[in-house]
C-alpha positions as MATLAB code, in Angstrom:
seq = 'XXXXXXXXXXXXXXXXXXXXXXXXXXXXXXXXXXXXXXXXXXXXXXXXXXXXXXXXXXXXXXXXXXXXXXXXXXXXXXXXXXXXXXXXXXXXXXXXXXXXXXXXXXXXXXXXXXXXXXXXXXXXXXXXXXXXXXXXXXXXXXXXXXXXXXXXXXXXXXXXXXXXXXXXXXXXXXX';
ca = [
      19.199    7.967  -13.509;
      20.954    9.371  -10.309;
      20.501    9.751   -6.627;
      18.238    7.552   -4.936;
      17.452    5.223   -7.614;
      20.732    2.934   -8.003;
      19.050    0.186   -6.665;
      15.598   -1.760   -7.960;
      13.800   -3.221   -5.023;
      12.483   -6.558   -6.218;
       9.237   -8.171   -5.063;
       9.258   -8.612   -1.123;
       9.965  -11.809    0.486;
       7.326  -11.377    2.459;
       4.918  -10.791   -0.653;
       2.909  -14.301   -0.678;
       2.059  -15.985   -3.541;
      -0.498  -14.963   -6.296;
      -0.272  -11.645   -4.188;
      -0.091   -8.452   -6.457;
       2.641   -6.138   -6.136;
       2.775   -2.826   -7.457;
       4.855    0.538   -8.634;
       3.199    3.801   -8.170;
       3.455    7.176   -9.670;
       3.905   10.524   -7.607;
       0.160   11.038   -8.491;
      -0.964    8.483   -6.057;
       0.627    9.303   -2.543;
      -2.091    9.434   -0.783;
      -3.880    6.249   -1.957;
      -0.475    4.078   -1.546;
      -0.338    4.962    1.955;
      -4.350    3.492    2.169;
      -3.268    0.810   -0.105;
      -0.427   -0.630    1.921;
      -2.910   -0.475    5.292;
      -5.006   -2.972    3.932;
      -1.974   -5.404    2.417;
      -0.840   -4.017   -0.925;
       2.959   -4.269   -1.294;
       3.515   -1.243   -3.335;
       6.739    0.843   -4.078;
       6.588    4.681   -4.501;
       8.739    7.049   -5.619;
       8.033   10.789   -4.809;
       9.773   12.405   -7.554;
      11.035    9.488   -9.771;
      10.857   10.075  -13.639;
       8.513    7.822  -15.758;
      11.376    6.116  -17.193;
      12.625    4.768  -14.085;
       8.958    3.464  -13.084;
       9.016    1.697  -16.154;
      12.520    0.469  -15.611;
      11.619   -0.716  -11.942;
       8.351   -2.006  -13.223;
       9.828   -4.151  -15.372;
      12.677   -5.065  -14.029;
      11.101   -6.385  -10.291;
       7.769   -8.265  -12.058;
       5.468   -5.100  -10.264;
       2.298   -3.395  -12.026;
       2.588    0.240  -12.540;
       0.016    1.915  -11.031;
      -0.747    5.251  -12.220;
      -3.139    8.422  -13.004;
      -1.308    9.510  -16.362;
      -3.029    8.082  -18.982;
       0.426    8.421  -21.568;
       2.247    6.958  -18.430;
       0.209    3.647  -18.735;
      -0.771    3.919  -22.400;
       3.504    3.041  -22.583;
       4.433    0.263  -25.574;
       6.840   -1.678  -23.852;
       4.578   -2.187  -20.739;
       2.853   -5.285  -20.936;
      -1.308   -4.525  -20.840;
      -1.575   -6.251  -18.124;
       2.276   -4.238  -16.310;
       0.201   -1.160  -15.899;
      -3.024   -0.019  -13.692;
      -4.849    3.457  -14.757;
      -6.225    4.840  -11.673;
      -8.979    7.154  -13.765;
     -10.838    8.936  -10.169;
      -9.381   11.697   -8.690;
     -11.533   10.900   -5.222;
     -10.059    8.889   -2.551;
     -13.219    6.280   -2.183;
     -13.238    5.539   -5.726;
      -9.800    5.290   -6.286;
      -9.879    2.498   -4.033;
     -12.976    0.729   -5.311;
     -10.934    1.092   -8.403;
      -8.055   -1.040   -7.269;
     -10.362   -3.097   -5.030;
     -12.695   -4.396   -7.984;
      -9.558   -5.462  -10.554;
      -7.105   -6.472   -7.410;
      -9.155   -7.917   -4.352;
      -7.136   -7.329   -1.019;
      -4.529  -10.609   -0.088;
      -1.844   -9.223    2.052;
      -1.641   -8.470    5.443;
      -0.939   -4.995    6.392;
       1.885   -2.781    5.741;
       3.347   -0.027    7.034;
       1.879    3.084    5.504;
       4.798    5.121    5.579;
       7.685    2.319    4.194;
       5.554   -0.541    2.697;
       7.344   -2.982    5.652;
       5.041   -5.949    6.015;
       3.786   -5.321   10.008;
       4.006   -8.068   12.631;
       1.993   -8.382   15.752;
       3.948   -7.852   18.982;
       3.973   -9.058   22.914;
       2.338   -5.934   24.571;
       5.213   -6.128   26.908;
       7.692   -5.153   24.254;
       5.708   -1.804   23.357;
       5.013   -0.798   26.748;
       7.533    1.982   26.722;
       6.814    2.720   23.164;
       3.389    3.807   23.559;
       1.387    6.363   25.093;
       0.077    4.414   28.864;
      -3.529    4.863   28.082;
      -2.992    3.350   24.775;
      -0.949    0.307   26.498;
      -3.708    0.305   29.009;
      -6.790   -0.127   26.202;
      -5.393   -1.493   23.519;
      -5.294   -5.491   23.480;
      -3.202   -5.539   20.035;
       0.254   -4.100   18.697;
       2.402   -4.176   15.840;
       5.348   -3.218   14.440;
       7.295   -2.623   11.328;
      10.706   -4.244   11.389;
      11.615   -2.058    9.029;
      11.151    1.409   10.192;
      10.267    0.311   13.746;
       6.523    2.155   13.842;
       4.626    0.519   16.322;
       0.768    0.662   15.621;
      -2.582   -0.052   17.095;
      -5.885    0.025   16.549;
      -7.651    2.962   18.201;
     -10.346    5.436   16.800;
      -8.267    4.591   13.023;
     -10.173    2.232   11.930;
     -13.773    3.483   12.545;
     -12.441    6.745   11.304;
     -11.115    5.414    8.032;
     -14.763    3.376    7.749;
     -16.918    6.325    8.260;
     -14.539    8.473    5.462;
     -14.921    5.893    2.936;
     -18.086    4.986    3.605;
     -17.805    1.401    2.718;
     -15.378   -1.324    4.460;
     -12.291   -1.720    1.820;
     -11.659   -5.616    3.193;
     -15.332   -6.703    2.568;
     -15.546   -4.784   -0.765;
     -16.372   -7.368   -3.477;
     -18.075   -9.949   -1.290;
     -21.139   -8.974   -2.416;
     -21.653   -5.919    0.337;
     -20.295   -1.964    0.026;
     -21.104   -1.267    3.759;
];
């Protein structure tokens, strides 16, 4: 196991108790970016090779989260150490996750899984476009890569995709 991979992130201190944190495969890009948006602390690997999933998986207390059937169908993972994401749509992939592993965290950054903190407008002002400093009353920003993030059209665009509301999934309405 070279390059990138010396190092095995552990769970984040920000990661709050009986909070679920996950591992996921190279299969599931796109749904770890959604994933961390609505508070899932979740480590991905673009081109990491099974055996160092299962390694990190193991080693930092994580579920492996994955599409490959053998992948999660691995002996010396635990039943409960690994998640088979079975749709290959978007929507359900989430109601997948959703239904086993309702949503605790707050939200991440999509791109580095940093947990996001609101921010004094002030201290954006130069960061963000002026009509976006002007109309949006809310900031925040990753101390880890420094993305600074707001609102906007996102949201109601991400709703209308789905076509349910991933943080009231479960609570007895799919709107």
């Amino acid at each position: 196991m070279g390059g990138d991979f010396h190092r095995v992130p552990l769970l984040e201190e920000e990661t709050e108790i009986g909070e679920v944190a996950f591992v996921a495969d190279v299969m599931l890009g796109r749904l770890t970016r959604w994933l961390r948006i609505l508070g899932y602390d979740i480590l991905y690997f673009h081109r990491a090779p099974d055996d160092f999933l299962i390694y990190v998986t193991l080693e930092s207390g994580r579920i492996l989260m994955t599409r490959d059937r053998r992948l999660a169908a691995e002996p010396i993972l635990a039943p409960n150490k690994s998640f088979l994401v079975e749709s290959t749509r978007l929507p359900q992939q989430l109601k997948e996750v959703l239904s086993r592993f309702p949503v605790r965290g707050r939200p991440r950054c999509a791109d580095c899984n940093g947990l996001l903190v609101e921010v004094d407008r002030e201290r954006v002002k130069d960061l963000v476009p002026d009509y976006v400093y002007l109309t949006s009353p809310h900031f925040w920003r990753c101390p880890s890569c420094g993305k600074v993030l707001w609102e906007g059209t996102h949201k109601r665009n991400m709703l209308h995709f789905l076509g349910f509301n991933p943080w009231r999934y479960g609570e007895g309405s799919s709107e």
